[in-house]
N, C-alpha and C positions, 0 to 999 in steps of 0.2 A: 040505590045508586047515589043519593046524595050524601050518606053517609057516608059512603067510599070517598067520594071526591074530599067532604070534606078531609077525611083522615091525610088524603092525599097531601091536601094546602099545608094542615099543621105538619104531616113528617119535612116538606120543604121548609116551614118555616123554622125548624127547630135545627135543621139538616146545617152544618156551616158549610159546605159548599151547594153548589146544583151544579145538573149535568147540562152541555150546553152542546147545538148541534154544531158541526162546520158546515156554512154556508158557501165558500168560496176560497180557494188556494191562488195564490199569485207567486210566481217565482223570478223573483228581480235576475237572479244569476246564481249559481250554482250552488252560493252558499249560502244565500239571504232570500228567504218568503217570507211574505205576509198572509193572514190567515184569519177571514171574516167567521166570526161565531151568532147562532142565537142570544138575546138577554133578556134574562130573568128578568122579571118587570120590578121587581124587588131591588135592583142592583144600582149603587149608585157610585156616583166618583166625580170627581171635579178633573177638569182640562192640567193634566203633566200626573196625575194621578197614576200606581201601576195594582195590577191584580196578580194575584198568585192560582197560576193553573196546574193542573194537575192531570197525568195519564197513566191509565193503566197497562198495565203489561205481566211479564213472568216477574212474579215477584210483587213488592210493594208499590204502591203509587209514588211516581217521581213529581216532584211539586219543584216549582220553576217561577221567581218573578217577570213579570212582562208589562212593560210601559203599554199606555191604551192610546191606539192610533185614532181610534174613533172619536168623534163628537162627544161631548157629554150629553149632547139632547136625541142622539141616534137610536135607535131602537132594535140597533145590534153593536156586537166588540169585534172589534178590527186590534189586531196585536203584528209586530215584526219579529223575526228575529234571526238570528247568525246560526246557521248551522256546522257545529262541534264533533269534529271524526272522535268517533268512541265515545260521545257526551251520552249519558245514558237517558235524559232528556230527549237531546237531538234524535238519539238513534228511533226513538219512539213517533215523535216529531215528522219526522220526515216519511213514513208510515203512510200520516192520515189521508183522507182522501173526505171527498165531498161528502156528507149523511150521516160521516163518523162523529163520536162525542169525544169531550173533553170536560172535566169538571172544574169550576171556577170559584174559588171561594168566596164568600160574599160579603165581606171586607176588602173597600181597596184602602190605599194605603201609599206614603208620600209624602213629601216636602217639600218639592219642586211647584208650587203652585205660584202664579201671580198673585193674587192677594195676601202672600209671605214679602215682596219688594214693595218697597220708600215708591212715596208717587218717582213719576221722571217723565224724560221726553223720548228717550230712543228705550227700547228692548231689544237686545242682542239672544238669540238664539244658537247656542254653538254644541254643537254637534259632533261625535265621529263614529261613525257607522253606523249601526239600526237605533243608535241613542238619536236620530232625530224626529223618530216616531211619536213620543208624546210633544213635540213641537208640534206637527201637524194637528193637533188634537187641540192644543191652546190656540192654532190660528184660524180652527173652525168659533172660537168664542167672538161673537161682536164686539161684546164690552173692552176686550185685549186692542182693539181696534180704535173704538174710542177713546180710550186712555194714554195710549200713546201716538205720535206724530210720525214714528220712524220704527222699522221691525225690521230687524236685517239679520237673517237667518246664516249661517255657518254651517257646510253640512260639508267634514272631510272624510274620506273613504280610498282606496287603495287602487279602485277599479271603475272606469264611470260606470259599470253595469250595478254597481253597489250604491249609485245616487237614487235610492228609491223615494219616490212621492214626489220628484222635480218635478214634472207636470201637472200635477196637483197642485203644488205649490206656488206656482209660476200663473197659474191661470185664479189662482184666488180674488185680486184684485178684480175681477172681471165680475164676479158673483152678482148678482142680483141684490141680495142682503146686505153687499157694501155696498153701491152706488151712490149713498150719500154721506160715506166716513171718511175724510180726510187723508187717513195715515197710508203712508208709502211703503211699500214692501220691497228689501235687496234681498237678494238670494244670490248668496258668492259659494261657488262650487269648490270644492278642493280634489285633486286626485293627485294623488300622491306618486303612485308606483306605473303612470300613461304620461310620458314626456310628452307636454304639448297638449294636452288635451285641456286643461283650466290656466288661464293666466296666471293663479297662484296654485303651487304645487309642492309645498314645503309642510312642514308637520304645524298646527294651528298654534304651539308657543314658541315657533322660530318666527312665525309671521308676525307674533301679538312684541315679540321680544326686540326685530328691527324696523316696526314703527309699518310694514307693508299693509296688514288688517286694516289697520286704522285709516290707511291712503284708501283704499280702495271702499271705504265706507265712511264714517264719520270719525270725529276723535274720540277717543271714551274721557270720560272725567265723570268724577262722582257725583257731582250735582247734577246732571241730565243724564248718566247713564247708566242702565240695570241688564243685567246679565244673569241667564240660565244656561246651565252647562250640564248635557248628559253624553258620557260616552267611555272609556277605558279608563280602569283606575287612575293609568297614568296621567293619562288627558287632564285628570279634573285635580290632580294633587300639584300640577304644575303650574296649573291657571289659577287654581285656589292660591298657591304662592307668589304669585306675579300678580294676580289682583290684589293680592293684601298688603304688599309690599306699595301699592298706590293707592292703596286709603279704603277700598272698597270693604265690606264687611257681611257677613252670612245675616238673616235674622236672628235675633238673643233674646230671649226672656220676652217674646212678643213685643219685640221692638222692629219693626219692618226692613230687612238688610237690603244693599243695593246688589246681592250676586245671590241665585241659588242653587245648590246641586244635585243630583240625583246620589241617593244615600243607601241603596238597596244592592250594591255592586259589592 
């Protein structure tokens, strides 16, 4: 028996993915779940980090990158994501059920991390759609907390039932673990396509572009302010252009930049 087991350890250690259970399905709204798995004790990743999962079906495994909604110190993966009519992913996706597996590979993998940003005093988090899920996962880190004085999150979406992890997010400040950090947390909701339902409801570079973002939060300027941006090609090629166009800069050559993006889309 012990030679079994071992055999067991090295085929996992040698294996690049593992198999991982589903512990738990949430369905924000009809086309966005979240979905808790087991973790490999082997598995690591830093906060804005994503993993590449994989599921079987007729035919070959479909592999899919996924931001990690989870903690890095958790001792499970929590993943979001958008479900795709005819996505050959999704269609599998939408399948699973509690007990079922999924394979993880054990490499994560990313750009979007904090310790890629110039020190500063505010951190903007902006968001659109299920891109605000490795956000929640950097605002589970203390040290994010410590480091900055101001965190003012961006999450826009089409639908409020598409604002997933707001009350999670809204109750952070409350935690136990911060009761003696400082920093302030905004969370400014966007819904786009529900007249009346968030004070601002314009697409995030019509707001960033007549000056409304910045009234309803802080100014941005380069010396106190850093920004992470995940969410639709579009999203992040326009803000990547309206931030550059104001001094702001990526990291280069291991030079700490004041804006980062998710590079996986």
């Amino acid at each position: 028996m012990g030679h079994l087991n071992e055999s067991a350890v090295t085929a996992v250690a040698q294996a690049r993915h593992t198999e991982e259970r589903i512990l738990a399905i949430r369905h924000w709204s009809p086309t966005v779940l979240s979905f808790r798995t087991t973790r490999y004790a082997g598995f690591r990743f830093s906060a804005g980090h994503y993993a590449r999962l994989g599921l079987a079906g007729q035919g070959a495994t479909v592999w899919r990158p996924y931001s990690l909604v989870s903690p890095a110190w958790a001792d499970y993966l929590e993943f979001v994501a958008v479900l795709i009519p005819g996505g050959a992913f999704s269609e599998r996706l939408v399948q699973l059920r509690v007990g079922d597996t999924l394979l993880v590979e054990k490499p994560a993998y990313g750009f979007m991390t904090v310790d890629r940003l110039a020190p500063g005093r505010d951190l903007w988090l902006i968001a659109s759609g299920t891109g605000i899920g490795p956000f929640v996962s950097i605002l589970h880190e203390p040290e994010v907390w410590r480091r900055f004085e101001r965190l003012i999150v961006v999450h826009s979406v089409r639908y409020a039932t598409e604002l997933a992890y707001r009350a999670e997010l809204l109750a952070l400040p409350q935690q136990p673990w911060l009761a003696d950090v400082p920093a302030r947390l905004q969370y400014l909701p966007i819904v786009t396509r529900e007249p009346g339902v968030t004070e601002l409801a314009q697409r995030i570079p019509q707001l960033l572009a007549d000056g409304r973002l910045e009234q309803a939060a802080v100014p941005l300027d380069v010396t106190h302010s850093r920004l992470m941006v995940c969410g639709n090609p579009e999203l992040a090629a326009e803000l990547r252009q309206m931030l550059r166009q104001r001094g702001f800069a990526t990291n280069r050559r291991g030079v700490p930049g004041q804006m980062a993006f998710e590079q996986y889309w």
